[in-house]
C-alpha positions, 0 to 999 in steps of 0.5 A, a space after each residue: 500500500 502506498 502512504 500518502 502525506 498531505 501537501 498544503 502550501 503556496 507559492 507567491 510569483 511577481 511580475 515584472 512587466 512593462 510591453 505586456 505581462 509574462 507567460 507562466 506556466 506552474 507544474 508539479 511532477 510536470 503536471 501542469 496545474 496553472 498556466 496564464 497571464 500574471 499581471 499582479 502578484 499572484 498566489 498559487 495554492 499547493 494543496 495536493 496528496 503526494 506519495 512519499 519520495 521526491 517530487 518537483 514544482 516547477 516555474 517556466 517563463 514561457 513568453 520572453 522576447 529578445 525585446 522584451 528587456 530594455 537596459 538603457 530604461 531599466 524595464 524587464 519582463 520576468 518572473 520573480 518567485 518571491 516565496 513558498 510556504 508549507 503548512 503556514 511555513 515560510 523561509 527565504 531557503 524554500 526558494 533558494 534550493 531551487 535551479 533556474 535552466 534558462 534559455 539565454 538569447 543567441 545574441 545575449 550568448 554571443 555578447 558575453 561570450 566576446 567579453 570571455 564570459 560563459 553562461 552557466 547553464 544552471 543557475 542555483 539560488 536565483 529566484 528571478 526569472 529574466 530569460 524564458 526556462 524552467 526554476 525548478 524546486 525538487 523537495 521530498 516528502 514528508 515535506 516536514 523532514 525535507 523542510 528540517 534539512 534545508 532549515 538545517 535544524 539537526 540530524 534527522 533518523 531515516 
């Protein structure tokens, strides 16, 4: 028999805008369980039974052109992941143990590759989402226990 643990939580995305609101797409085990416009801050309830083991949500950026991001102006379309609580239990590493695979423009690359620069594919601890790609969070359940470890509240008996 499978145990099933209960998931309560949400996750709070920002927008930034300024020519037309980003394209988020939100999933859970690549389950797609929201995908719209977000114009405001928005708040994605995640309320699911899960089995035990690991599982992901994952964030993707899906409607960013190259013209989208005007630097001489300050102006961006992007995606923040301000924070993710479970069971009314926030902390800013929630967020911070997730990777971000961007899609960096073909032009963007060639830049910094001229000035000696590589772009990582994986960026880790980055919550601002400035270029189309998938922040992905892997966490393990029962949540409490993936929660103690990345709090680093002590040993923990598995």
């Amino acid at each position: 028999m499978v145990m099933m643990y209960e998931l309560q939580g949400s996750i709070v995305l920002d927008p930034i805008l300024w020519k037309d609101p980003p394209l988020v797409a939100v999933a859970l085990d690549q389950q797609l369980i929201y995908k719209d416009y977000i114009t405001a801050s928005f708040s994605l309830p995640l309320d699911f039974k899960l089995s035990e083991g690991t599982h992901s949500i994952s964030v993707e950026l899906c409607n960013k052109k190259e013209d989208d991001t005007d630097l001489a102006r300050g102006l961006d379309k992007a995606v923040n992941i301000r924070h993710i609580e479970f069971f009314g239990i926030s902390d800013p590493r929630f967020v911070w143990a997730g990777h971000y695979h961007p899609i960096y423009h073909p032009s963007w690359i060639d830049q910094q590759k001229q000035n000696g620069i590589v772009p990582e594919p994986v960026l880790t601890q980055h919550t601002y989402l400035g270029w189309n790609g998938i922040w992905y969070l892997d966490f393990s359940v029962p949540i409490f226990t993936w929660m103690h470890k990345i709090q680093s509240l002590g040993w923990i008996y598995d």
